[in-house]
LUMTIDO-473107 format. One record per residue: residue number from 1; chain; z, x, y of N, C-alpha, C, CB in turn; residue in three letters. Coordinates in steps of 0.05 Angstrom, whole numbers, plus 5000, padded with zeros to 4 digits. Glycine has a CB too. Example, Ala and Ser with C-alpha at 12.3 -4.5 7.8 and 13.67 -1.06 7.14 Angstrom:
{fitor = 1&mike = A&npz = 5156&npx = 5264&npy = 4886&capz = 5156&capx = 5246&capy = 4910&cpz = 5156&cpx = 5264&cpy = 4934&cbpz = 5181&cbpx = 5226&cbpy = 4911&doba = ALA}
{fitor = 2&mike = A&npz = 5142&npx = 5257&npy = 4955&capz = 5143&capx = 5273&capy = 4979&cpz = 5157&cpx = 5258&cpy = 5001&cbpz = 5114&cbpx = 5282&cbpy = 4988&doba = SER}
# end
This chain:
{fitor = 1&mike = A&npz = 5000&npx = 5017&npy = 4976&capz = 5000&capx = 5000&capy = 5000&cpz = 5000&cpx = 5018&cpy = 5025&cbpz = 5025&cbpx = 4981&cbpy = 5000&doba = UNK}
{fitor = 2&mike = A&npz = 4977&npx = 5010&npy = 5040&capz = 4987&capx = 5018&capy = 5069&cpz = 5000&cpx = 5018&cpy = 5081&cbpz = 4982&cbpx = 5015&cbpy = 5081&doba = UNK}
{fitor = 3&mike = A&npz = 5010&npx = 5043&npy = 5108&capz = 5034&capx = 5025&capy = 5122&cpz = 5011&cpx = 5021&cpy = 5148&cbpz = 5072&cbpx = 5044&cbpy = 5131&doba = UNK}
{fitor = 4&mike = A&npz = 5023&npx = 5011&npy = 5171&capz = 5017&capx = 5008&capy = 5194&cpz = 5008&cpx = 5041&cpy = 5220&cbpz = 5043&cbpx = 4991&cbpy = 5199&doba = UNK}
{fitor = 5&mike = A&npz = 5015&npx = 5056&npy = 5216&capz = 5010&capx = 5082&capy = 5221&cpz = 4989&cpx = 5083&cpy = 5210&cbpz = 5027&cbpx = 5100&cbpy = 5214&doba = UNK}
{fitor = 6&mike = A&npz = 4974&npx = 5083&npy = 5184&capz = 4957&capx = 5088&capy = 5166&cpz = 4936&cpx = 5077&cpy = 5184&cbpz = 4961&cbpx = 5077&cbpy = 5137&doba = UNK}
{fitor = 7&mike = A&npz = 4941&npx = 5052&npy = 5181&capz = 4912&capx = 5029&capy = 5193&cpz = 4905&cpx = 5040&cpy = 5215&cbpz = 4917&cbpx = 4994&cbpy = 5201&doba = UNK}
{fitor = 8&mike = A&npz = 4925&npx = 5043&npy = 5237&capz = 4920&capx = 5043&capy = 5262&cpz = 4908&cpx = 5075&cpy = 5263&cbpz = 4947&cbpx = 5035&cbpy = 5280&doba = UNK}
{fitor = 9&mike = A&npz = 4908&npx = 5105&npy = 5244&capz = 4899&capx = 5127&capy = 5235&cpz = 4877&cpx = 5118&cpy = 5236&cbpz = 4908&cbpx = 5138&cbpy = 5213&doba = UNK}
{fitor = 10&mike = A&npz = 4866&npx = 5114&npy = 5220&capz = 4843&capx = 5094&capy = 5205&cpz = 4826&cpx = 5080&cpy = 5230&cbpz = 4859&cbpx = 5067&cbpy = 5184&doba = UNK}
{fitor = 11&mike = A&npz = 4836&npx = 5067&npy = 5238&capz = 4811&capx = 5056&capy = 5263&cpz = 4808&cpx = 5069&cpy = 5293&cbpz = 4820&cbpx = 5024&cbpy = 5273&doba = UNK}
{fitor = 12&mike = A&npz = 4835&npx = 5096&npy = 5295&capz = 4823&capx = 5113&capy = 5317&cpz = 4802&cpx = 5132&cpy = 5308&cbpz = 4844&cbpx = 5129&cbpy = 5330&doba = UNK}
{fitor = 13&mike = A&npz = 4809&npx = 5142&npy = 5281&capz = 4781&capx = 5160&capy = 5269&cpz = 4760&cpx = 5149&cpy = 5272&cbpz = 4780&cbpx = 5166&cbpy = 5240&doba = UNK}
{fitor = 14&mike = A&npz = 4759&npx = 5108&npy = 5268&capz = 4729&capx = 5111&capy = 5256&cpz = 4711&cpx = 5092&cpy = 5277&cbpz = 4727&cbpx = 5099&cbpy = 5221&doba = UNK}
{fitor = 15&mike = A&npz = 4733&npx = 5084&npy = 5306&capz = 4724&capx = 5070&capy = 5327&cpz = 4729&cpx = 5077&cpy = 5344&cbpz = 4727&cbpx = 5051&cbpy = 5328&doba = UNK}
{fitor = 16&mike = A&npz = 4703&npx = 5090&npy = 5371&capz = 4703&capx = 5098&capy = 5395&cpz = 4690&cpx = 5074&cpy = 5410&cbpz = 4690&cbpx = 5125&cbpy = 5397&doba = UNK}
{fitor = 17&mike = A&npz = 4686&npx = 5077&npy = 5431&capz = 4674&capx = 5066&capy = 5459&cpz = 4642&cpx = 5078&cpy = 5456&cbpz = 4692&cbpx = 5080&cbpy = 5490&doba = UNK}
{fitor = 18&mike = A&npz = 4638&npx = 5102&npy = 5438&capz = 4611&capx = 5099&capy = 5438&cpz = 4597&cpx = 5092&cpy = 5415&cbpz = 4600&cbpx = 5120&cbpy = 5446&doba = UNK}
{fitor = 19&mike = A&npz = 4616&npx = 5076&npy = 5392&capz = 4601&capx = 5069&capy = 5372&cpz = 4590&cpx = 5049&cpy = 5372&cbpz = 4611&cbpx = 5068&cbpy = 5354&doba = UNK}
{fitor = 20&mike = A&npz = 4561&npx = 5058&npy = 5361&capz = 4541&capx = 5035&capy = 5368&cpz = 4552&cpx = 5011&cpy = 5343&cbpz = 4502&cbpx = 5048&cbpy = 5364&doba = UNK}
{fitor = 21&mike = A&npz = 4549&npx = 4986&npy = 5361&capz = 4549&capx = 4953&capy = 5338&cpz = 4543&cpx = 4962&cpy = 5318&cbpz = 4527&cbpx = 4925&cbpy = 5342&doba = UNK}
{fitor = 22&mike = A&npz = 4515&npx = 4961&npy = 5304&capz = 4496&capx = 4975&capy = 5288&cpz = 4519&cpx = 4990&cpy = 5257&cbpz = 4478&cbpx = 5001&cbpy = 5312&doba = UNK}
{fitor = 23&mike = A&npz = 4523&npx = 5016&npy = 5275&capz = 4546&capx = 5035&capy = 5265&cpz = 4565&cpx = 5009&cpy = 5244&cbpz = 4568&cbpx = 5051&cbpy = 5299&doba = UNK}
{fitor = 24&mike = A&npz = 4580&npx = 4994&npy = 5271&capz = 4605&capx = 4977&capy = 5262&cpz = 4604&cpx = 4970&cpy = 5237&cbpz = 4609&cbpx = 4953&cbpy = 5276&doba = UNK}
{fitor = 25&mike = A&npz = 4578&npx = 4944&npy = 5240&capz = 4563&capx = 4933&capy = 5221&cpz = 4559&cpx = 4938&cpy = 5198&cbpz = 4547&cbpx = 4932&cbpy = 5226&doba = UNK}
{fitor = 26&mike = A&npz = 4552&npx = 4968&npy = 5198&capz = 4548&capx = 4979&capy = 5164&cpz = 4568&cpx = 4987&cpy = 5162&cbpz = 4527&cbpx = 5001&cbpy = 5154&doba = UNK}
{fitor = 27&mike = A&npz = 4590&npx = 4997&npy = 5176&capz = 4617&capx = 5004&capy = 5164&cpz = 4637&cpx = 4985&cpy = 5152&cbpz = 4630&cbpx = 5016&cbpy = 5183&doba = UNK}
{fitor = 28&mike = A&npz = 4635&npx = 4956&npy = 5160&capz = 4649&capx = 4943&capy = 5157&cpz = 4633&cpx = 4929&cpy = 5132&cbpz = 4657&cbpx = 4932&cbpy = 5181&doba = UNK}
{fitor = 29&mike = A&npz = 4607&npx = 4932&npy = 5123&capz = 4583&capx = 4919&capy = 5102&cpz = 4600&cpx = 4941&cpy = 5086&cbpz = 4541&cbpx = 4921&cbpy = 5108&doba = UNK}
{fitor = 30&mike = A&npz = 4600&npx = 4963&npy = 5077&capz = 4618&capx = 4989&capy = 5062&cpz = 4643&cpx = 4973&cpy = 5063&cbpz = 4619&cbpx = 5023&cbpy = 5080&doba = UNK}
{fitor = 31&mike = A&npz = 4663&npx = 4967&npy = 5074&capz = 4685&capx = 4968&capy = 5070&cpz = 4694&cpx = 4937&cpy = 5061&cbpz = 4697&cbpx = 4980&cbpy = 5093&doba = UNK}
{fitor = 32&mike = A&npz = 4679&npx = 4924&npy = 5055&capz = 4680&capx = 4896&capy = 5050&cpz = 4659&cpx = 4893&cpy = 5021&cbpz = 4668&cbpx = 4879&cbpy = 5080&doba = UNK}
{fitor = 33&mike = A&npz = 4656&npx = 4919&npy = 5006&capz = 4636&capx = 4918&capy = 4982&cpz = 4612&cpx = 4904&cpy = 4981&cbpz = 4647&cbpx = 4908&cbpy = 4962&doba = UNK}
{fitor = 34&mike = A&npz = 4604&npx = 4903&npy = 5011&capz = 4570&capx = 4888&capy = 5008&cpz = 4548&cpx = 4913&cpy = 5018&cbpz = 4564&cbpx = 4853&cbpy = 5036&doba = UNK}
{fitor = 35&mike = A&npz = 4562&npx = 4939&npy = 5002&capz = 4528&capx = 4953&capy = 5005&cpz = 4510&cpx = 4947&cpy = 4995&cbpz = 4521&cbpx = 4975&cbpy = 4999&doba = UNK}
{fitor = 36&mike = A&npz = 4481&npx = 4947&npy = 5005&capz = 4463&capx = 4945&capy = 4999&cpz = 4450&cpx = 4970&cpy = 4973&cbpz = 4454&cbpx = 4942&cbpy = 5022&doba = UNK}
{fitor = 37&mike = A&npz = 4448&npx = 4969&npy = 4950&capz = 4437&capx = 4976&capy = 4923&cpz = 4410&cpx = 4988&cpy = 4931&cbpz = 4435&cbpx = 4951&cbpy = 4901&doba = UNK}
{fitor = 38&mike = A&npz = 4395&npx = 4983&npy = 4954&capz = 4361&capx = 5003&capy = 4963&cpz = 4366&cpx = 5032&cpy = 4959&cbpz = 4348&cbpx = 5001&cbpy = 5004&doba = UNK}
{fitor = 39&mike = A&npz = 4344&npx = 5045&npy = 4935&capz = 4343&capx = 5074&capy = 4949&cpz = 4340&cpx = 5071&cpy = 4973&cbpz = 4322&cbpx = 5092&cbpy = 4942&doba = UNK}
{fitor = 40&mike = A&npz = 4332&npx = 5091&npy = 4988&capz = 4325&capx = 5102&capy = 5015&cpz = 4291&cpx = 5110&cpy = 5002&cbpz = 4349&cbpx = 5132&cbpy = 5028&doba = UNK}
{fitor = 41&mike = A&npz = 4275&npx = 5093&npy = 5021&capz = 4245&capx = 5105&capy = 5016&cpz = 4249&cpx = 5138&cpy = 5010&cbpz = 4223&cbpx = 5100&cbpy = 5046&doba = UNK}
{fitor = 42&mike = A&npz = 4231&npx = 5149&npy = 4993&capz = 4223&capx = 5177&capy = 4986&cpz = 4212&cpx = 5197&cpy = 5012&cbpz = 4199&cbpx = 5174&cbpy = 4963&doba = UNK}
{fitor = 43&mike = A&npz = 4192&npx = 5178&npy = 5026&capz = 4187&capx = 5192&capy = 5045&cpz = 4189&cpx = 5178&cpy = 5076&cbpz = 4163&cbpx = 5201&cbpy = 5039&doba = UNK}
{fitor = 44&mike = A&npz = 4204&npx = 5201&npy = 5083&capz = 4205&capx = 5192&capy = 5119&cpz = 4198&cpx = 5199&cpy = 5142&cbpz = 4223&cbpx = 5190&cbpy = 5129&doba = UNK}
{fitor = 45&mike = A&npz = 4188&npx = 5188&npy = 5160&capz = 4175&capx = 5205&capy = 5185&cpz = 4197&cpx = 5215&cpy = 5193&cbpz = 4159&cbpx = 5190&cbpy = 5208&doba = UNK}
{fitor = 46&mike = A&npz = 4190&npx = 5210&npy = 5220&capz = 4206&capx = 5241&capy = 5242&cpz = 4240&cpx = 5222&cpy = 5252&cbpz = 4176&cbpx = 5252&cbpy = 5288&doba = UNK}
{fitor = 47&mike = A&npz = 4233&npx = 5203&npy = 5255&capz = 4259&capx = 5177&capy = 5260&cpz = 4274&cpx = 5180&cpy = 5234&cbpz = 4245&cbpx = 5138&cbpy = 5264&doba = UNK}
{fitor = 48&mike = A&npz = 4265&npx = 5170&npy = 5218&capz = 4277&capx = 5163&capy = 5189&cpz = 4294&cpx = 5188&cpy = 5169&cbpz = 4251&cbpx = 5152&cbpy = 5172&doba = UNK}
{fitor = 49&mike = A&npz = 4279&npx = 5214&npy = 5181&capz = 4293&capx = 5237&capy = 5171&cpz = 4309&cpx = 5247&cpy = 5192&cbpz = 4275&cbpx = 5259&cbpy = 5160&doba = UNK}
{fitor = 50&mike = A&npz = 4315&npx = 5235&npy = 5216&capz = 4334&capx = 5242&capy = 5226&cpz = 4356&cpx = 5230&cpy = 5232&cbpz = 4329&cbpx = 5249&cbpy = 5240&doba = UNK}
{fitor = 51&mike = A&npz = 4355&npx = 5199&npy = 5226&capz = 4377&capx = 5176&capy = 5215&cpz = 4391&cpx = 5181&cpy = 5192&cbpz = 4365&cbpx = 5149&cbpy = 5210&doba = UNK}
{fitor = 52&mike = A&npz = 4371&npx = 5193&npy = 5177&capz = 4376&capx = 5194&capy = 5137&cpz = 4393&cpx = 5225&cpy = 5138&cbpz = 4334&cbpx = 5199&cbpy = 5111&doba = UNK}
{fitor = 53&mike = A&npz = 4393&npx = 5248&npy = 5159&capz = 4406&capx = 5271&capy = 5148&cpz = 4433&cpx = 5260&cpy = 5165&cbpz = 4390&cbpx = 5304&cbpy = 5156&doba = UNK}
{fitor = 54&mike = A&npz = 4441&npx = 5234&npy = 5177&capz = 4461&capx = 5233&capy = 5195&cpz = 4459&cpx = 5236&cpy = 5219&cbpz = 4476&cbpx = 5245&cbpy = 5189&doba = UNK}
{fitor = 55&mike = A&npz = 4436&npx = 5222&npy = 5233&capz = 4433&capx = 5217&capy = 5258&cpz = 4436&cpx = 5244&cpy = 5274&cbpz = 4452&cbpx = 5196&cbpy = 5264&doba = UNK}
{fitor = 56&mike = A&npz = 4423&npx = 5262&npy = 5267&capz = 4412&capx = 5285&capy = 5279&cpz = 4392&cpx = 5283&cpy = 5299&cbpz = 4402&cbpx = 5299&cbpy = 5262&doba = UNK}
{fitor = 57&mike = A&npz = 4392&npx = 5302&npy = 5322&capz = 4368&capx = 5305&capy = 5337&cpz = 4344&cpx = 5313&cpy = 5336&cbpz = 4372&cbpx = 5313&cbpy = 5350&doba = UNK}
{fitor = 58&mike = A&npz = 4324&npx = 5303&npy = 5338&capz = 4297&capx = 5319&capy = 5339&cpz = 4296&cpx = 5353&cpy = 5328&cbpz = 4287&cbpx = 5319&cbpy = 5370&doba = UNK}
{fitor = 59&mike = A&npz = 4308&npx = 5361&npy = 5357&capz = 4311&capx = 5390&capy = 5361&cpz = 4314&cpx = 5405&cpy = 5334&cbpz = 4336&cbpx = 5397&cbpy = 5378&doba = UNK}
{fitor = 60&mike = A&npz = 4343&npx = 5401&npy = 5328&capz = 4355&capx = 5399&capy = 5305&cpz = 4337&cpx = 5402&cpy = 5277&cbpz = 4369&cbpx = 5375&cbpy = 5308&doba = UNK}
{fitor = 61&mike = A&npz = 4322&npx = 5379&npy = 5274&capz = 4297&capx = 5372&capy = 5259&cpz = 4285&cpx = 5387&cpy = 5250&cbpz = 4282&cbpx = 5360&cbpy = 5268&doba = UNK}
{fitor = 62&mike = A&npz = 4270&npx = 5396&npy = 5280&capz = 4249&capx = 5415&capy = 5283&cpz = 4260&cpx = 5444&cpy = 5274&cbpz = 4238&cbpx = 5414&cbpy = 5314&doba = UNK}
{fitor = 63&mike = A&npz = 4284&npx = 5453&npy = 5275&capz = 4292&capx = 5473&capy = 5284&cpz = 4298&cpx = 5480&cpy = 5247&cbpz = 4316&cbpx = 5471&cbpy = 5312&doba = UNK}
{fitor = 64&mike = A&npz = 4299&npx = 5456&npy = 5233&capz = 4310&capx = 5461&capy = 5204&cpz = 4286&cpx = 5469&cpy = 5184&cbpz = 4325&cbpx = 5433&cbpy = 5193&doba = UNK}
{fitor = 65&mike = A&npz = 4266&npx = 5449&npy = 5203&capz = 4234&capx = 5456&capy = 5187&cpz = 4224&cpx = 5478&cpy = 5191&cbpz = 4209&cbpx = 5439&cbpy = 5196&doba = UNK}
{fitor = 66&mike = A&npz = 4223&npx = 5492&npy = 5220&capz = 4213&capx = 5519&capy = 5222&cpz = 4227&cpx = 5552&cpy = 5225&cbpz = 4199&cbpx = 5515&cbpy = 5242&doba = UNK}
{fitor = 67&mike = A&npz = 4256&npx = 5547&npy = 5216&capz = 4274&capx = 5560&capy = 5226&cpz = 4284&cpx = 5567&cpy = 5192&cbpz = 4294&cbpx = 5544&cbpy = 5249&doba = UNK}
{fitor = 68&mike = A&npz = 4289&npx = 5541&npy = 5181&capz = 4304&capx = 5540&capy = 5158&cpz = 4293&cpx = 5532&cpy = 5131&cbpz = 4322&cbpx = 5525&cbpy = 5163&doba = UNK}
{fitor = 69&mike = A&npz = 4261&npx = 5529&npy = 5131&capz = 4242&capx = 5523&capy = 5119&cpz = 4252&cpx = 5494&cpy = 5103&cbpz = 4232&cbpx = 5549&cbpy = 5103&doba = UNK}
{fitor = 70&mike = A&npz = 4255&npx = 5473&npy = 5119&capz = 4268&capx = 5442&capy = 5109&cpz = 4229&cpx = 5431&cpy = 5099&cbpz = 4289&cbpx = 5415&cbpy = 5148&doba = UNK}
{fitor = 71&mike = A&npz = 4223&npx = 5432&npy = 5075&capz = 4193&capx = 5429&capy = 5074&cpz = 4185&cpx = 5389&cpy = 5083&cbpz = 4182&cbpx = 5440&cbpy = 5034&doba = UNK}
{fitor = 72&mike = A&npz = 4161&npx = 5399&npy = 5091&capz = 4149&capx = 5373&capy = 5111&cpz = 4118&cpx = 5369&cpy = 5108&cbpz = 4154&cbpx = 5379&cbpy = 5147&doba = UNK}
{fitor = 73&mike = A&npz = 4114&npx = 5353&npy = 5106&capz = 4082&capx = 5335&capy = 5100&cpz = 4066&cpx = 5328&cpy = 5124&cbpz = 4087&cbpx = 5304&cbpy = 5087&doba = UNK}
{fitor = 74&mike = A&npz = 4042&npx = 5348&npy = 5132&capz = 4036&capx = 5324&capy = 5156&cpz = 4012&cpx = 5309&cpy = 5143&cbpz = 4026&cbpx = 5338&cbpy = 5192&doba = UNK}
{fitor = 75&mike = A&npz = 4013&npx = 5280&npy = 5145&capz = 3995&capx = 5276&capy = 5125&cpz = 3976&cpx = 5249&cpy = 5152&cbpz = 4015&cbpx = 5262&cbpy = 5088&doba = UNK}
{fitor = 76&mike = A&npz = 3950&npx = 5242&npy = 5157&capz = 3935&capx = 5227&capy = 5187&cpz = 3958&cpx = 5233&cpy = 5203&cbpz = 3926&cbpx = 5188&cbpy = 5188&doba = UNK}
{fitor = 77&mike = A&npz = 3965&npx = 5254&npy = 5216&capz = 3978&capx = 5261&capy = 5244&cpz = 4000&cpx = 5261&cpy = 5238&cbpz = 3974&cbpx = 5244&cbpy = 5268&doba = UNK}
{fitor = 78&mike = A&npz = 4018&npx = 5252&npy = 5217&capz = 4046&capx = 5246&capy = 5216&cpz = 4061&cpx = 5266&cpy = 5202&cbpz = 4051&cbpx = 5221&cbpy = 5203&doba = UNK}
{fitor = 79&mike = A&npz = 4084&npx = 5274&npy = 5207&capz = 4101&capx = 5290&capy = 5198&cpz = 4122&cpx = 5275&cpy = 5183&cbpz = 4110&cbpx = 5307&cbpy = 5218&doba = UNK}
{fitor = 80&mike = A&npz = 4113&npx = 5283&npy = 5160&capz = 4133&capx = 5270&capy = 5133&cpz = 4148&cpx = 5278&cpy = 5124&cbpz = 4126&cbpx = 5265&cbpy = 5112&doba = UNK}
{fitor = 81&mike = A&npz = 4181&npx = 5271&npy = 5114&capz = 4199&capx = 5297&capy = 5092&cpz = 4208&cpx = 5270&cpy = 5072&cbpz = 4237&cbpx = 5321&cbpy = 5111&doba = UNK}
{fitor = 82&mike = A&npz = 4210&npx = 5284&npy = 5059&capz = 4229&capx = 5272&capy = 5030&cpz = 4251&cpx = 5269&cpy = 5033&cbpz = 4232&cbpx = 5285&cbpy = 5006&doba = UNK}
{fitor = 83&mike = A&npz = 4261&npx = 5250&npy = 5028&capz = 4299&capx = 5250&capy = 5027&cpz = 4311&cpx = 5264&cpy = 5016&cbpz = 4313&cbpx = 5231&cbpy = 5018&doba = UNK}
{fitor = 84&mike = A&npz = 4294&npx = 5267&npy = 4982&capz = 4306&capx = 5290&capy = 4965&cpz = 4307&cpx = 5311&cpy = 4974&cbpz = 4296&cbpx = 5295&cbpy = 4943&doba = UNK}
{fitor = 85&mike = A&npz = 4289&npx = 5322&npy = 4994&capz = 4293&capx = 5352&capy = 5005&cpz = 4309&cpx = 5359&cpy = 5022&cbpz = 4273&cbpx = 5361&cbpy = 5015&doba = UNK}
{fitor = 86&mike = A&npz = 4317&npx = 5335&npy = 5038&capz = 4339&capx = 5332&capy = 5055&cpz = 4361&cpx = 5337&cpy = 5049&cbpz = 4341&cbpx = 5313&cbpy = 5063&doba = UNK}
{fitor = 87&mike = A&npz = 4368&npx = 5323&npy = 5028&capz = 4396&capx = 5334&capy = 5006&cpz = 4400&cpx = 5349&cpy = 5001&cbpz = 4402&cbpx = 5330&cbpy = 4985&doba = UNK}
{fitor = 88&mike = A&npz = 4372&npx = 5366&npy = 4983&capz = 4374&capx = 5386&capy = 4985&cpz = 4383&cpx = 5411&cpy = 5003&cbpz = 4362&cbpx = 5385&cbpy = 4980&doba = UNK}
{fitor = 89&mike = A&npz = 4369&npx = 5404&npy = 5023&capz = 4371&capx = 5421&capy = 5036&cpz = 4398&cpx = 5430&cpy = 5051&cbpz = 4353&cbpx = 5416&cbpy = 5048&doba = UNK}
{fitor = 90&mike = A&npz = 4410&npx = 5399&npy = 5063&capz = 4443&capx = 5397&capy = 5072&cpz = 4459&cpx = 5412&cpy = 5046&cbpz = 4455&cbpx = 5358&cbpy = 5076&doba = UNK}
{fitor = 91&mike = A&npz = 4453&npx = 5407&npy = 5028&capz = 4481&capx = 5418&capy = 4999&cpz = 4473&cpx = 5441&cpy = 5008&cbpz = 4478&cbpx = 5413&cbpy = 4957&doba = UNK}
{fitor = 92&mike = A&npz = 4454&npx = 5453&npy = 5003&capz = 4449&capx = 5488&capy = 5002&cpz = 4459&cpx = 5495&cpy = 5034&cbpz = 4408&cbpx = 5500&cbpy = 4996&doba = UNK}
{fitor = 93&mike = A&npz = 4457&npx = 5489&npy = 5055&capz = 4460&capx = 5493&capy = 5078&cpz = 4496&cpx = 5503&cpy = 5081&cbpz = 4449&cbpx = 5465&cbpy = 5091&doba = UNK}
{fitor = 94&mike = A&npz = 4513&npx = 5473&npy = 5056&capz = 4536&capx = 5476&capy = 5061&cpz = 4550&cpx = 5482&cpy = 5042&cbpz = 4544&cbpx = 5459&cbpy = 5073&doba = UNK}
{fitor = 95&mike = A&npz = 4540&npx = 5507&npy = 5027&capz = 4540&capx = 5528&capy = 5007&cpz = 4532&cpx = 5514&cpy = 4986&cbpz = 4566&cbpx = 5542&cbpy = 5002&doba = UNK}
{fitor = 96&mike = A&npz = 4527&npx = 5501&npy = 4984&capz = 4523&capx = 5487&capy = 4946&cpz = 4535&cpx = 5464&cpy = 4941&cbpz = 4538&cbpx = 5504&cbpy = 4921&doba = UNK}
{fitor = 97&mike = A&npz = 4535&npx = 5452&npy = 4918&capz = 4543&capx = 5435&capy = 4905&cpz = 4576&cpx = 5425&cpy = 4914&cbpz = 4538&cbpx = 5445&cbpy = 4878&doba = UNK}
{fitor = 98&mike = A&npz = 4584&npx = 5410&npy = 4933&capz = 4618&capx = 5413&capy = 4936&cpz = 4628&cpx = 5386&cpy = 4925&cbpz = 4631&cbpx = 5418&cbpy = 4970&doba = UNK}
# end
């Protein structure tokens, strides 16, 4: 059982003034057992792989593909990555397997 300290722990960690609704929404869809069961599409543009590594910046992005060799698809104009490589790539980033 929780005590009261706990909860109130608990909602300064996981609620600021700049968390977006959105944010709320799926936190409270998680904490109420109604996740949604969807993989995550295989492949994602330049938005979607930067929502999917945790709402990372562009920069960031860019800086993992050509800096840190994060491999990428440009396939009619578009720059594609895999989610799986994404994972990949974050585990190895943050030494391995933890």
């Amino acid at each position: 059982m929780t005590t009261p300290s706990e909860k109130d722990r608990l909602l300064a960690l996981t609620i600021s003034p700049a968390t977006s609704p959105s944010l709320i929404k799926e936190a409270l869809n998680i904490l109420e057992g109604q996740v949604s069961s969807e993989k995550p599409q295989e492949w994602l543009d330049e938005r979607g792989a930067m929502k999917y590594a945790g709402g990372i910046g562009r920069s960031c992005l860019w800086g993992w593909r050509t800096k840190n060799n994060l491999p990428s698809f440009k396939v009619n104009g578009r720059r594609l990555f895999r989610a799986t490589d994404i994972d990949a790539f974050i585990i190895e980033q943050a030494g391995g397997d933890k």
